[in-house]
C-alpha positions, 0 to 999 in steps of 0.5 A: 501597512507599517503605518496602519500597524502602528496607529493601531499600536497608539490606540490601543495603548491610548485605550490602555492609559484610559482605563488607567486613569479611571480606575478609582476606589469603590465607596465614599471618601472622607474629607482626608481622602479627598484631599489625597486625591487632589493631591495625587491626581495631578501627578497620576495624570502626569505619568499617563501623559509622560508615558503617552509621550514616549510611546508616542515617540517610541512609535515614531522612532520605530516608523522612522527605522523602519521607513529607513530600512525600506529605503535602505534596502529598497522595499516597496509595496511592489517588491513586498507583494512581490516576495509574499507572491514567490513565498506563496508560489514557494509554499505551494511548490513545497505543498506540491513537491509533498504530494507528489513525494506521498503519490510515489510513496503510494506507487511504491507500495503498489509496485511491492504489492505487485510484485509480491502478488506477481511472485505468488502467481509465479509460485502458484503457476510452478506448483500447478505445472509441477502437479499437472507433470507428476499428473501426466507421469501417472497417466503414462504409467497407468498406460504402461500398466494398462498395456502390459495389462492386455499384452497379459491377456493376450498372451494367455488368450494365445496360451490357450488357443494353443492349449486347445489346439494341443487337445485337438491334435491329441485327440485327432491323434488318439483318434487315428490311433484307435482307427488304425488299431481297429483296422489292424485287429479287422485285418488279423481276424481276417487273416485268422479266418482265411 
C-alpha cells in the first residue's frame, strides 16, 4: 500500500513538471525573443530535472523510513489488517454501545410515562372510591331519612287509629249514658204512676 501511494505520488508530481515545462507565452516572438528562450529554456529544463531528482529521492527517503519503521515495529500486512479489523470491530461496539445507550434512554422515557400515567391512575382510582364513599354516605342517609320517614307515618297512622277509638269509646259511652237516663226517666214515670 506505501508503495502504490508513493508511486502515485511520483506521477502526479511528474505531471506537474510537465505542465510546467509546456506553459509558454501566446503570440509571435521577435527574433530577440527567441533567443531568450534558447537561453532560458535550458536552465527551465534544468530546475524541473533537478527538482524531479529530489522529489525523486524525497519519496525514496520516506519509503525507506517508512519500510524502516515497519521492521522496526514489526508491521505486516497481517498485523495492519488485523489492527484495521479490531478498529472496525471497535467502532462497531462504540456504534452498538451508542445505540443500546439511546434504546435505555428511550426506556427510561417509557418508565417516567409510565409511571406518570400509572400515578394518574392512582389518582383518578382515589377521587372515584372517594365519590363512590361520599355516594354510599348519601344513600345511608337517604335511608335513615326515608325510615324516620315511615316511622312518622306509622306513628301518626297509630295516632289516629287511637284518635278514633277515642271517638268510639265516647260515643259508646255517650250512648250507655243516654240509655241509662232513659231507663231511669222510664223508671220514674213509672213510679210517679203507681
Amino acid at each position: 500500500e506505501l508503495l502504490a501511494e508513493v508511486e502515485a505520488e511520483k506521477r502526479a508530481k511528474g505531471k506537474k513538471g510537465k505542465k510546467k515545462k509546456k506553459g509558454g507565452g501566446a503570440g509571435v516572438a521577435g527574433p530577440s525573443q527567441e533567443s531568450e528562450e534558447g537561453t532560458e529554456a535550458p536552465s527551465e529544463a534544468d530546475a524541473a530535472e533537478a527538482a524531479k531528482k529530489a522529489e525523486e529521492e524525497r519519496l525514496l527517503l520516506l519509503l525507506e523510513t517508512l519500510t524502516e519503521e515497519r521492521i522496526r515495529f514489526g508491521i505486516t500486512a497481517e498485523s495492519q489488517a488485523a489492527a484495521s479489523a479490531e478498529v472496525a470491530e471497535a467502532a462497531r461496539l462504540a456504534e452498538e454501545a451508542e445505540a443500546a445507550e439511546e434504546e435505555a434512554d428511550a426506556e427510561e422515557e417509557a418508565e417516567a410515562v409510565a409511571e406518570a400515567a400509572e400515578a394518574d391512575a392512582e389518582a383518578a382510582q382515589a377521587e372515584s372510591r372517594a365519590a363512590e364513599e361520599a355516594a354510599e354516605a348519601a344513600l345511608e342517609k337517604a335511608t335513615a331519612a326515608l325510615e324516620e320517614a315511615k316511622a312518622a307515618r306509622e306513628g301518626r297512622e297509630a295516632a289516629r287509629e287511637e284518635a278514633a277509638a277515642a271517638t268510639e269509646a265516647r260515643r259508646a259511652a255517650a250512648v250507655a249514658a243516654r240509655a241509662r237516663a232513659t231507663a231511669a226517666r222510664m223508671a220514674a214515670e213509672a213510679a210517679q204512676r203507681s
